[in-house]
C-alpha positions as CSV (number, residue, x, y, z in Angstrom):
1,X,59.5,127.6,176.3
2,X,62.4,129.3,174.5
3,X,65.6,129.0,175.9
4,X,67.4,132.0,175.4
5,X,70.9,132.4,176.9
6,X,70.8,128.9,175.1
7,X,70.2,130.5,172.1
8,X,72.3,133.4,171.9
9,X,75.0,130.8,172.7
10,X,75.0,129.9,169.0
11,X,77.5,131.7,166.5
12,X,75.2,132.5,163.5
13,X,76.4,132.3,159.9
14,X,76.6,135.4,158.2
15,X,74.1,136.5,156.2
16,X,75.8,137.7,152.8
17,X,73.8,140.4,150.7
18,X,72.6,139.8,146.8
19,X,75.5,140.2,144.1
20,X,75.6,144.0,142.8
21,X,75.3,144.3,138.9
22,X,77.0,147.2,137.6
23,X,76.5,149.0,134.6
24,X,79.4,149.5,133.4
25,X,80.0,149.3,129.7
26,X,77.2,150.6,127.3
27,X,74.8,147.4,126.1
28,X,75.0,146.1,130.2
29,X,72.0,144.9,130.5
30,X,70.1,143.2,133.6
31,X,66.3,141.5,133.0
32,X,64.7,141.3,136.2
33,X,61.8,141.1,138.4
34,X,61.8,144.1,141.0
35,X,61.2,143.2,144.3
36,X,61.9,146.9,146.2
37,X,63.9,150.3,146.8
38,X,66.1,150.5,149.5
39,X,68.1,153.4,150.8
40,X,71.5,152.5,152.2
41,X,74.6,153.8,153.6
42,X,77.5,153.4,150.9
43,X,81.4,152.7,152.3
44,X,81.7,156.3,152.4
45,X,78.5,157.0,154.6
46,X,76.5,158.0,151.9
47,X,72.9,157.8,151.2
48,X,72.5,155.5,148.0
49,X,68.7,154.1,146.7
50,X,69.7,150.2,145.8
51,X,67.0,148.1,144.1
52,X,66.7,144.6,145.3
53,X,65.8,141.8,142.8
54,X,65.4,138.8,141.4
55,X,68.0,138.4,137.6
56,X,66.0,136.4,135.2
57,X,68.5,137.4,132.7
58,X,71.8,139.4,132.5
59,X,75.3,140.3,130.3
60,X,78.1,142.5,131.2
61,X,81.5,143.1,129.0
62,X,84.3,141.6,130.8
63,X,86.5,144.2,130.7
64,X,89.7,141.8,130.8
65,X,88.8,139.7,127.9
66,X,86.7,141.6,126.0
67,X,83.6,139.2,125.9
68,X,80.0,139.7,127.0
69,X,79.2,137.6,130.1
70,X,75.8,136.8,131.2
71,X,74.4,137.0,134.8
72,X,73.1,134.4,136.9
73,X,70.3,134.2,137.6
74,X,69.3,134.6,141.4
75,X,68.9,137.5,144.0
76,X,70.4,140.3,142.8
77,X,70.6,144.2,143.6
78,X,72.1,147.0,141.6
79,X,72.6,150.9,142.9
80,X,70.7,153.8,141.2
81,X,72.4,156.5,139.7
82,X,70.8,159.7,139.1
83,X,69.5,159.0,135.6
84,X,68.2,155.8,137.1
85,X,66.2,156.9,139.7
86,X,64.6,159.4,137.5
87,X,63.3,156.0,135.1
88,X,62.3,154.3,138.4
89,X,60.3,157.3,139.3
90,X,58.7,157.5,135.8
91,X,58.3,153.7,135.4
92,X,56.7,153.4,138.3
93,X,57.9,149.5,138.9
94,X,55.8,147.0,141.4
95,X,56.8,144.5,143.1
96,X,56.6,141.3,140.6
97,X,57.0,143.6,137.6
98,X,59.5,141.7,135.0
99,X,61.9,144.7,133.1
100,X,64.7,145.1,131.7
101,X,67.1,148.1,131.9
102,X,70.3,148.6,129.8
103,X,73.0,150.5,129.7
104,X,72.3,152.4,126.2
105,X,74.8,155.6,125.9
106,X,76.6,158.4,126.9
107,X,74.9,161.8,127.4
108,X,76.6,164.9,126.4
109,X,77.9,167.1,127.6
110,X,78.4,166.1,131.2
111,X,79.3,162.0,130.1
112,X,75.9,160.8,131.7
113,X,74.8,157.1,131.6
114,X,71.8,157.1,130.0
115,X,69.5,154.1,130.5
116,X,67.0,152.3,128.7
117,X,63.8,150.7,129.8
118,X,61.4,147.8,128.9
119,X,58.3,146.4,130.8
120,X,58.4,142.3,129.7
121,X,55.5,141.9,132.2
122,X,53.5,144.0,134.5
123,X,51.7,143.1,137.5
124,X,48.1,143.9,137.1
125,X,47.7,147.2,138.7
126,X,44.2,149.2,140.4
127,X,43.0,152.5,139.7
128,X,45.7,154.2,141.8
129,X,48.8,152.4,140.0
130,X,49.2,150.4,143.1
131,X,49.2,146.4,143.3
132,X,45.6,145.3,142.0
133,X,46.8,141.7,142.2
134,X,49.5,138.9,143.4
135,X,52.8,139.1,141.8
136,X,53.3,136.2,139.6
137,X,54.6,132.6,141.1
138,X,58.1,131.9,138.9
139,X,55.7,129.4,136.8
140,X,54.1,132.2,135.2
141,X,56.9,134.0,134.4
142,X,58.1,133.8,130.6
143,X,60.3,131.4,129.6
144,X,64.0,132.9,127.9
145,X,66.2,131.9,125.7
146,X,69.4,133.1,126.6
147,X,71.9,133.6,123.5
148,X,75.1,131.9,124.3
């Protein structure tokens, strides 16, 4: 039998969300196997879509010193602008899918982010574009040479 005042006794750890990746600079990129869209509440109390993930790959510009970084590797989650959600909604990612999105310009006139997408693997999909199979075990993911 469970013991529960017992139980709730115990001071729990807290349980710390993924690093954000942000696309900041344009060539930010982020390889990565997409696990699912979330909608959350933002600082402000705003509705914001979040993709949760797992980097297999990554590189941001530091800012400060002016050198390209690379991401761990690891549970990670980035938030979905506008222009992204509109290349989620036309990718069409699974969960297990390996992409990679990258910062690639600025739109004009209105100084959009515009993105840039690349399926490295798909999970094998049914008729109906859903999951026709299991998404693959980290063994049969590609292997990556990261430029250092």
């Amino acid at each position: 039998m469970i013991d529960l005042k017992k139980i709730m006794l115990n001071k729990l750890s807290a349980s710390k969300s993924a690093p954000v990746f942000r696309f900041e600079t344009i060539g930010d990129q982020l390889v990565f196997v997409f696990h699912e869209l979330k909608t959350v509440k933002t600082s402000r109390g705003e509705d914001a879509v979040l993709c949760e993930c797992e980097a297999v790959a990554g590189e941001q510009l530091n800012k400060e010193t002016k050198k390209i970084e690379s991401w761990p590797k690891g549970p990670t989650a980035f938030f979905l602008s506008t222009q992204l959600r509109r290349l989620f909604r036309e990718q069409r990612p699974i969960k297990g899918d390996l992409a990679r999105v990258q910062f690639a310009e600025i739109g004009q006139p209105r100084n959009v982010k515009l993105y840039g997408w690349e399926y490295l693997q798909k999970v094998p999909r049914s008729s109906d574009g859903t999951s026709g199979g299991n998404p693959p075990d980290d063994d049969d993911l590609p292997e990556f040479a990261v430029p250092t």
